[in-house]
C-alpha positions in Angstrom: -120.0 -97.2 52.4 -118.7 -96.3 48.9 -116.6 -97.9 46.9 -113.6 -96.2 46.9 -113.8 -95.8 50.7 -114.1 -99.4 51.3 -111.1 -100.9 50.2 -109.6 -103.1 53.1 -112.7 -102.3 55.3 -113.0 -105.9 56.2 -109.8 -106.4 56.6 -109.7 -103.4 59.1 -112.8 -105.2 60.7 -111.3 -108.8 60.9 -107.6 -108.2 61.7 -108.0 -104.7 63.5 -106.4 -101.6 62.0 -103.2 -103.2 63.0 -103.4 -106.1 60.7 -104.8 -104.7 58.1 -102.1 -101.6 57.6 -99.2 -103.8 58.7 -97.2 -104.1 55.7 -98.0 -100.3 54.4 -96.6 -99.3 57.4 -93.4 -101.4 57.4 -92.8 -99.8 53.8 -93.4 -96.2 55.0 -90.5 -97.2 57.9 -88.4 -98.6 55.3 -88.5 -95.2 52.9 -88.6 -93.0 56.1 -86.0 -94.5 57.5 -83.5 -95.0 54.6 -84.0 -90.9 54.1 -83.0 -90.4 57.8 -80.0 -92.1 57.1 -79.2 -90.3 54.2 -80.2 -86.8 55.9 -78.5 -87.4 59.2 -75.2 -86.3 57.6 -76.1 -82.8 56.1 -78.5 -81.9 58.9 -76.6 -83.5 61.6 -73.1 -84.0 61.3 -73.9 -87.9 61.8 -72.3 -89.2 58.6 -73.8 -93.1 58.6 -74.1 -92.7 54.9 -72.4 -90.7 52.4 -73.8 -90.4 48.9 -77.4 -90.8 47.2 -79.2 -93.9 46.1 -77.0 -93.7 42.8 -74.0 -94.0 45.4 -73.3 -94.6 48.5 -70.6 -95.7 51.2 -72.3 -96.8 54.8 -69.9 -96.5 57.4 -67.3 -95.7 55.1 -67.0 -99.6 54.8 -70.1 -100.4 52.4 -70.6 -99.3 49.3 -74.1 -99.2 47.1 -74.7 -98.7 43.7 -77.5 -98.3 41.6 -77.0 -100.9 38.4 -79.2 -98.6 36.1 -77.3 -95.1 36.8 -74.0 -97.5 36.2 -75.2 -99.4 33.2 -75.6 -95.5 31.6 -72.7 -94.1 32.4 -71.0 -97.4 31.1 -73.3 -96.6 27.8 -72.1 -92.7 28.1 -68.2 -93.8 27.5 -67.3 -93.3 31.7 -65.0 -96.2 33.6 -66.5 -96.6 37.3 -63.9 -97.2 40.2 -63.7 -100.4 42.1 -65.9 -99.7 44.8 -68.7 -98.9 42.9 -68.8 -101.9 40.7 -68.5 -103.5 44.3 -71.3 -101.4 45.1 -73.2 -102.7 41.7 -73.3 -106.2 42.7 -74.2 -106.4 46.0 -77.1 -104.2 44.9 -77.7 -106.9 41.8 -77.3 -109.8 44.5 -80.0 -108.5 46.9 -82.4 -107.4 44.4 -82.1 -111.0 42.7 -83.1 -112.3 45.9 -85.7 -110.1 46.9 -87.4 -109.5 44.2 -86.1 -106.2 41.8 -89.5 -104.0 42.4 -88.8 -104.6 45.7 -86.4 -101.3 45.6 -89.9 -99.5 43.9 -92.3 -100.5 47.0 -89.9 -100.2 49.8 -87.0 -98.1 48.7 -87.8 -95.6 46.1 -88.9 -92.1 47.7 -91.4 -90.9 44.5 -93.7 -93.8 45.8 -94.9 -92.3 48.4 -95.6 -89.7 46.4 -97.6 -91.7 43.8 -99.2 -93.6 46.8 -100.7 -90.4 47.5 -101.9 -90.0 44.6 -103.8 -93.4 44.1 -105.1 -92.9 48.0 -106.4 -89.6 46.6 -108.5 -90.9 43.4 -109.9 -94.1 45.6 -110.9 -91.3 48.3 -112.6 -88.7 45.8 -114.0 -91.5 43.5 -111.7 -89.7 40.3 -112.8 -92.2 37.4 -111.5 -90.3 34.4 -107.7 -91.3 33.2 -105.7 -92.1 30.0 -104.6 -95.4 29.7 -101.1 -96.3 28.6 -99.5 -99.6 28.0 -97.5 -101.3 30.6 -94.5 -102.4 27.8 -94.4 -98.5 27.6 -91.8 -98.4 30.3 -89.3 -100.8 28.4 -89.3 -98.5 25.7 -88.1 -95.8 27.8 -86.2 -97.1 29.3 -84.6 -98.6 26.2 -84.6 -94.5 25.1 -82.8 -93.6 28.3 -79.8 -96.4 27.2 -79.9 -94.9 23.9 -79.7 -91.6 25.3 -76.7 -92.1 27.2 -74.8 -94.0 24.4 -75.4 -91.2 21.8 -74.8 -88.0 24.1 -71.6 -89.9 26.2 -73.9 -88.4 29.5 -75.7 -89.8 31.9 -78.9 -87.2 30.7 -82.0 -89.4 32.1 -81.0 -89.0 35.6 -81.2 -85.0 35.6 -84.7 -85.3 34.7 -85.4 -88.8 36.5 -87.8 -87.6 39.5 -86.5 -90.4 41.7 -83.0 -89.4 41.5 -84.0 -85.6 41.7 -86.2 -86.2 44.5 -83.5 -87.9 46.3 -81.3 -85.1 45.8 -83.6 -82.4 45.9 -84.2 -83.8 50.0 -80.2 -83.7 50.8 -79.1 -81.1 49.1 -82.2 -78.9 48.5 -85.2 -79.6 47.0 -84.8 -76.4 43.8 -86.6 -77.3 40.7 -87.0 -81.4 41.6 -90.6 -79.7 43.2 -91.7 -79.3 39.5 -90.8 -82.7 38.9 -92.2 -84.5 41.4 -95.4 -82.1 41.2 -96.2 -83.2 37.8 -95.9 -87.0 38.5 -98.6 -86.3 41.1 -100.7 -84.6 39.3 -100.0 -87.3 37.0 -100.9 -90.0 38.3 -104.1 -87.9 39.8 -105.8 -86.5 37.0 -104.4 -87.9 34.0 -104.0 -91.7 34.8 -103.9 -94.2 37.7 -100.8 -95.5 38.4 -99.8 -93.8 35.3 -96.1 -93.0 36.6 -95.0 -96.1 38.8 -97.2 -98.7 36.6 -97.0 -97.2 33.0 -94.3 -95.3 32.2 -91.4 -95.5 35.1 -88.2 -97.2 33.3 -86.6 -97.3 37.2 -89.4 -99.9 37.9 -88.7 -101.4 34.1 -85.0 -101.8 35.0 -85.6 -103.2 38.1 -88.2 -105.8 36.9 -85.5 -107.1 34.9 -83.0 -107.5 37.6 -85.6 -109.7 40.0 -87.2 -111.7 37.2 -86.2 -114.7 38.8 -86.0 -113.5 42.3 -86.6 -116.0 45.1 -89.0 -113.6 47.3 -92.7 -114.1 45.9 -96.4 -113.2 47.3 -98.5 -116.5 47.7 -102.1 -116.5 46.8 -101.9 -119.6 49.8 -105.5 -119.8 50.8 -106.9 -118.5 47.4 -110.3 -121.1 47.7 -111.1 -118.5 50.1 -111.2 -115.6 47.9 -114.6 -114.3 48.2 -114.3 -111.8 44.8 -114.3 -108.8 47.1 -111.5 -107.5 44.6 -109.6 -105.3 47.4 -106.5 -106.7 46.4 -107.0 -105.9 42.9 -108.2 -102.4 43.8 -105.1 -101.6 45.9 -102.4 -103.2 43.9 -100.0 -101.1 41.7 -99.9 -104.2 38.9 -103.1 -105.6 39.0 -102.3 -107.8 36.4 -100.2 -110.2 38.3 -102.8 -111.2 40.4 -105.4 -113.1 38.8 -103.4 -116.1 37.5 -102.0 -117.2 41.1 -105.4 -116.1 42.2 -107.6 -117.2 40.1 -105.2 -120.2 38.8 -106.5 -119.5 35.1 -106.0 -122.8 34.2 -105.8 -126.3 36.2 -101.7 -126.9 36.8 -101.4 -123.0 37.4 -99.9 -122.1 41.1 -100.4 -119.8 43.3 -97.0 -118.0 43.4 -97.1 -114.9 42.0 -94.5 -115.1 39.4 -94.4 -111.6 37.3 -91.4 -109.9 37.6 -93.7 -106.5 38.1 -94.8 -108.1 41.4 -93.4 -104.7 43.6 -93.8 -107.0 47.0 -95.3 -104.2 48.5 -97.7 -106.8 50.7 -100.8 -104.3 50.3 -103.2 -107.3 48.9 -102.3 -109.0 52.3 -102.5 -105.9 54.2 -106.5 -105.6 52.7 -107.5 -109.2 52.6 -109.9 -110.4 55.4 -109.7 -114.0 54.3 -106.3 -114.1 54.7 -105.4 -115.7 51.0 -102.0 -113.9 50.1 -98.8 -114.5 52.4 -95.2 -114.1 51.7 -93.1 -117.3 50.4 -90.1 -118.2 48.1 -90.3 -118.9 44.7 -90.4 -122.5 44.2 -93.2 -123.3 46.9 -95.8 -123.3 44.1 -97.6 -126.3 44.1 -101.0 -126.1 42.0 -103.8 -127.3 43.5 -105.7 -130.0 41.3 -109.0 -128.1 41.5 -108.0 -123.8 41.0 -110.6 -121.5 42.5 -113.6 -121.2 39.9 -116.5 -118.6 39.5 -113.8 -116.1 38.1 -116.0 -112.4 37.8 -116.3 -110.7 34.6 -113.9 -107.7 36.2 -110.7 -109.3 36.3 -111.1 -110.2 32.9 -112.2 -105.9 32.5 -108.9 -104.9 34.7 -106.0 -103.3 33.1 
């Protein structure tokens, strides 16, 4: 079996199909389902929730708000009512619990477009692909602050594809197809993970917001990492893994702590020894004798 068509394989063969797709398929019901709820009203008549993940009132009782679109329009000059600053902090509560990227993994609607892509280059074998630097993200989004500060609008968000995917599904898709074409194509062609992991400042805000976020993946059981490097294949931030993994150094846990963690539960999803599991922050207790016999390709890994 090839390479790119083995990822998770054992997994598959240990835990059944089942087992080893479980968490992928929670996420898919978790962005299906929060676009049902969204649609239900235009398409249906069944109002449940009003608005778009930049606002929103469920049941005409809760209200949500996205702290990024907020913080802009706050930059661009505008005064937001009550009920969205309401909205703002329940957001700011749950995402400082679960973890900010969270909202990227299990939320955000342009993931399951970029998860597409990625299946797509691991199915074809498609090497080739720029390479751009992970801060890159902070410094847009630090231009998309600017940006609202110096034009007094909220400019980002009629470009940003997740917000114009989002709109684009309830109120018709238009020109957001161009959009959310060229992040594919993206993230196919020009470089892996190139949107969601490079460039994304939705992800870069939201990193921010769960940096010390309670919900963390565990590398529990990580003396029984066999190097078959599936999780680092299938993760969006490779580069979060290795030092709960692979422990780095004696005194090192095995919580994942990087705030770029998305706790999207694919490297537990695709590991057949069973060494990652979901846990809170502070159970992260290193083990006096870290995993040894690191291989030369996580130190190669971007």
């Amino acid at each position: 079996m090839s390479a790119q068509n083995r990822i998770g394989s054992d997994a598959a063969l240990t835990k059944g199909w089942l087992g080893a797709h479980k968490w992928l398929l929670l996420r898919r019901l978790s962005q299906l389902g929060i676009l049902a709820l969204f649609l239900l009203g235009p398409l249906a008549g069944v109002w449940i929730v009003k608005g778009n993940l930049a606002y929103s009132l469920t049941l005409d009782t809760l209200p949500l708000a996205d702290p990024y679109v907020l913080l802009q329009s706050l930059l661009a000059g505008h005064v937001s009512e009550k009920l969205a600053l309401i909205g703002v902090a329940i957001v700011i509560v749950f995402y400082a619990l679960a973890g900010g990227r969270t909202y990227c993994s299990w939320v955000c609607p342009v993931n399951m477009v970029t998860d597409l892509a990625a299946w797509l280059r691991h199915r074809f074998g498609i090497k080739s692909g720029a390479r751009f630097s992970r801060t890159s993200r902070y410094w847009i989004l630090a231009m998309t602050l600017a940006l609202a500060a110096t034009t007094g609008t909220v400019a980002w968000e009629m470009l940003n594809p997740v917000s114009m995917l989002h709109r684009g599904l309830i109120f018709g898709i238009g020109t957001a197809w161009t959009i959310i074409l060229a992040v594919f194509l993206f993230d196919l062609f020009v470089s892996p993970d190139g949107w969601c992991g490079h460039l994304c400042p939705v992800g870069a805000f939201y990193s921010l917001l769960g940096k010390t976020s309670l919900l963390r993946i565990h590398a529990t059981h990580r003396a029984a990492c066999n190097d078959c490097m599936d999780c680092f294949v299938i993760c969006p931030e490779p580069q979060v893994i290795k030092p709960a993994l692979k422990g780095e150094a004696k005194g090192i846990g095995p919580t994942i702590t990087s705030a770029n963690c998305t706790n999207c539960g694919r490297c537990i999803d695709v590991c057949s020894k069973d060494v990652f599991e979901f846990g809170v922050r502070f159970i992260n207790k290193a083990d006096n004798n870290p995993p040894q016999g690191e291989t030369a390709a996580f130190g190669n890994r971007p």
